[in-house]
C-alpha positions as CSV (number, residue, x, y, z in Angstrom):
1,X,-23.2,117.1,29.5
2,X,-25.4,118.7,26.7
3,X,-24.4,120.5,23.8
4,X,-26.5,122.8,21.6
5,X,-25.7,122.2,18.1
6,X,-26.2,126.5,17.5
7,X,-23.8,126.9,20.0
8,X,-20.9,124.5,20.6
9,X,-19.9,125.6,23.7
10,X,-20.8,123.0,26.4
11,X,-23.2,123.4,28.8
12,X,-23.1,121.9,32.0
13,X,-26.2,120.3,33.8
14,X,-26.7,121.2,37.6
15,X,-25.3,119.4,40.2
16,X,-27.8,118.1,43.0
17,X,-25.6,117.9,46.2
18,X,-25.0,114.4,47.8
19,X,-27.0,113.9,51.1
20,X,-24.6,113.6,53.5
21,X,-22.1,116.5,51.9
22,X,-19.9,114.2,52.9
23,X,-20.1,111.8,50.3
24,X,-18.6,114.4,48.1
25,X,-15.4,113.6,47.8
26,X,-13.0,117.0,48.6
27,X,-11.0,117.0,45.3
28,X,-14.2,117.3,43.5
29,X,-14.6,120.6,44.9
30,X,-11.1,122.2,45.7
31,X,-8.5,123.1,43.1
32,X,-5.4,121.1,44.9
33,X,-4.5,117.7,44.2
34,X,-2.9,114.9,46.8
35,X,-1.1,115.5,48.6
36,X,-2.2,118.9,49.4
37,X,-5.6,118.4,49.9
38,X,-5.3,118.9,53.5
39,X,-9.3,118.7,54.6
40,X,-10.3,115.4,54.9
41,X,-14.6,115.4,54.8
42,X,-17.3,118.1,54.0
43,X,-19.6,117.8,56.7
44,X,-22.4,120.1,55.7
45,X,-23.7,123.1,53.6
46,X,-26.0,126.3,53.6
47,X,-25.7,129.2,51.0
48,X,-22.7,131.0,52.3
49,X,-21.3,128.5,54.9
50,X,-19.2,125.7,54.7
51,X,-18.3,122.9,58.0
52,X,-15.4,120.7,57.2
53,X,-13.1,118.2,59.1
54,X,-9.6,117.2,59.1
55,X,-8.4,114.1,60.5
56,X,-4.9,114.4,62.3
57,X,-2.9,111.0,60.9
58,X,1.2,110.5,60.9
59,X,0.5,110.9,57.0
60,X,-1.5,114.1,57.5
61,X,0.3,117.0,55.4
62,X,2.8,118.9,57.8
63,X,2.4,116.6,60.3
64,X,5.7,116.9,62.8
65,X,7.4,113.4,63.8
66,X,9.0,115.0,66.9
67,X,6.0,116.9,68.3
68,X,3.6,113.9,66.8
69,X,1.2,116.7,65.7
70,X,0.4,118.9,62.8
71,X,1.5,122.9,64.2
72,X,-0.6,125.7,64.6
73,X,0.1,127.9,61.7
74,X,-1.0,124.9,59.3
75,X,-4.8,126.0,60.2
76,X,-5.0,128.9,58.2
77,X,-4.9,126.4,55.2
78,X,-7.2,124.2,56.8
79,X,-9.9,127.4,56.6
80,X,-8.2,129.1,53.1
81,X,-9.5,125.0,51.8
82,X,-12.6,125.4,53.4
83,X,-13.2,128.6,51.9
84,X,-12.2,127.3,49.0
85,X,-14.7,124.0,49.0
86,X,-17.3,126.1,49.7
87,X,-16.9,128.0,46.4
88,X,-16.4,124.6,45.3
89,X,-19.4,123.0,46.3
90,X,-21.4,126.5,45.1
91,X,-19.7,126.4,41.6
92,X,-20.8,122.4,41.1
93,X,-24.0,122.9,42.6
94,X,-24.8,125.6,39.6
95,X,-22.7,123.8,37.2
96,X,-20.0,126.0,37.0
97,X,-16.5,125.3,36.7
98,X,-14.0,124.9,40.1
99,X,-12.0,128.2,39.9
100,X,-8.3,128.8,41.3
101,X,-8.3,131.2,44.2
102,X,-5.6,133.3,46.3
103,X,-5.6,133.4,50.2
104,X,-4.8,137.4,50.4
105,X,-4.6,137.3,53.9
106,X,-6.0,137.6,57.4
107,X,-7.5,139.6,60.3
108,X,-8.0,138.6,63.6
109,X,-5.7,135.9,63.6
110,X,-5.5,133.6,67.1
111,X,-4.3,130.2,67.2
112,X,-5.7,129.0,70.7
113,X,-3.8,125.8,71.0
114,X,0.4,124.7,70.0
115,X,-0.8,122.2,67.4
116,X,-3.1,119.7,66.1
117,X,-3.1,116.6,68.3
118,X,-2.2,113.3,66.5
119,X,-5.2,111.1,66.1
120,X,-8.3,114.1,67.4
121,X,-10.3,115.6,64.2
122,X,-11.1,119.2,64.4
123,X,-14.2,120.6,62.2
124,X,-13.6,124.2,60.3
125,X,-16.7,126.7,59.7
126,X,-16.2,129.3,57.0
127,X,-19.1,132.1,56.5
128,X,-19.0,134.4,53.7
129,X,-19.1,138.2,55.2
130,X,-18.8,139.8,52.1
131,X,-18.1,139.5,48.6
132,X,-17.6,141.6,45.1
133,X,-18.4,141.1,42.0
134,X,-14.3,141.5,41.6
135,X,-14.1,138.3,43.2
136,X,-12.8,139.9,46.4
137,X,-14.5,138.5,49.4
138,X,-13.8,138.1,53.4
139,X,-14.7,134.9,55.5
140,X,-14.9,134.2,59.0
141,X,-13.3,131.4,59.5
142,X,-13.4,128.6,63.4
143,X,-11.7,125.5,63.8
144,X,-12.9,123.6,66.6
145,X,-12.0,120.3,68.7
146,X,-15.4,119.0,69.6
147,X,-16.7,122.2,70.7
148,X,-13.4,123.8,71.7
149,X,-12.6,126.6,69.7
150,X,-8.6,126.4,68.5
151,X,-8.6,129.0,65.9
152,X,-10.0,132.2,64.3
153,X,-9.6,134.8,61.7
154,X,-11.6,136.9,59.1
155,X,-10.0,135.1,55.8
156,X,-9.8,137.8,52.8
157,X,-9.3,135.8,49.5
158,X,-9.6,136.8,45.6
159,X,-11.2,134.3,42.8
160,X,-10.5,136.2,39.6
161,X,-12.6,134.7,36.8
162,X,-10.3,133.8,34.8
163,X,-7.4,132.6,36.6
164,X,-4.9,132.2,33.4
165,X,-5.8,135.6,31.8
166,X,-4.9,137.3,35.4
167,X,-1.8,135.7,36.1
168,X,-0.4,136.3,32.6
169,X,-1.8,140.6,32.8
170,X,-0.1,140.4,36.0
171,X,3.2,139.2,34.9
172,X,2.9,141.3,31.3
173,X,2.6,144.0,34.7
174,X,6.2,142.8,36.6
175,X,7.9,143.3,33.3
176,X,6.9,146.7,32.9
């Protein structure tokens, strides 16, 4: 990092992504820490879309002793952290900082298959549909096995850009 003696606020350099993506490890581009990371690999990148996989292992996050898979409903988060990566991976590649952001909800929810089958990695696409300058934004979002898809939705998430200064307005709001 440089710093202009003028101006002492730090500048960061840009960041040339690694080729493969997927020597990039994952918790240098998503706002979680272990064990809540749940995508294992970036796979690859183009401006507004994102290919991730997830490995299903017994120490995969929600994975389910007594169905010896990970359920269903756990695939939203694997596409709300691959929506998330890929604002990663576009903050670090124009040296910006890795915001916070909050999965609002989702459209066109189907969950094709019961669960995530112990030992079978599943690859998750997230495209950027649309996006404000409020930080509000919609992604469609595929998980597939091989070339099987298991899941869908249109993902609608916020990245405020300042995460600390919008939780603590919106509290100073809940005590009004």
């Amino acid at each position: 990092m440089t710093q202009d003696v003028m101006n002492p606020k730090v500048i960061n350099p840009v960041f040339a992504l690694p080729e493969p993506l997927s020597q990039l490890p994952v918790a240098e581009v998503v706002p979680h820490k272990d064990p809540m990371i749940l995508i294992d690999t970036l796979i690859s990148y183009v401006p507004d879309t994102l290919v991730t996989q997830t490995h299903i292992t017994p120490s995969s996050p929600y994975f389910d002793d007594i169905i010896n898979a990970v359920p269903n409903y756990v695939g939203i988060e694997y596409m709300a952290q691959s929506v998330a990566a890929l604002a990663g991976v576009e903050a670090k590649s124009r040296g910006d900082i890795i915001r916070v952001g909050f999965l609002l909800g989702s459209r066109k929810l189907k969950m094709h298959i019961p669960h995530y089958q112990l030992g079978e990695s599943y690859q998750t696409h997230v495209t950027r549909l649309y996006q404000e300058e409020s930080g509000l934004a919609v992604f469609d979002c595929k998980v597939f096995h091989h070339e099987t898809l298991v899941a869908e939705a249109n993902v609608n998430v916020f990245q405020p850009q300042d995460t600390q200064t919008y939780i603590s307005e919106s509290l100073q709001e809940d005590k009004k």
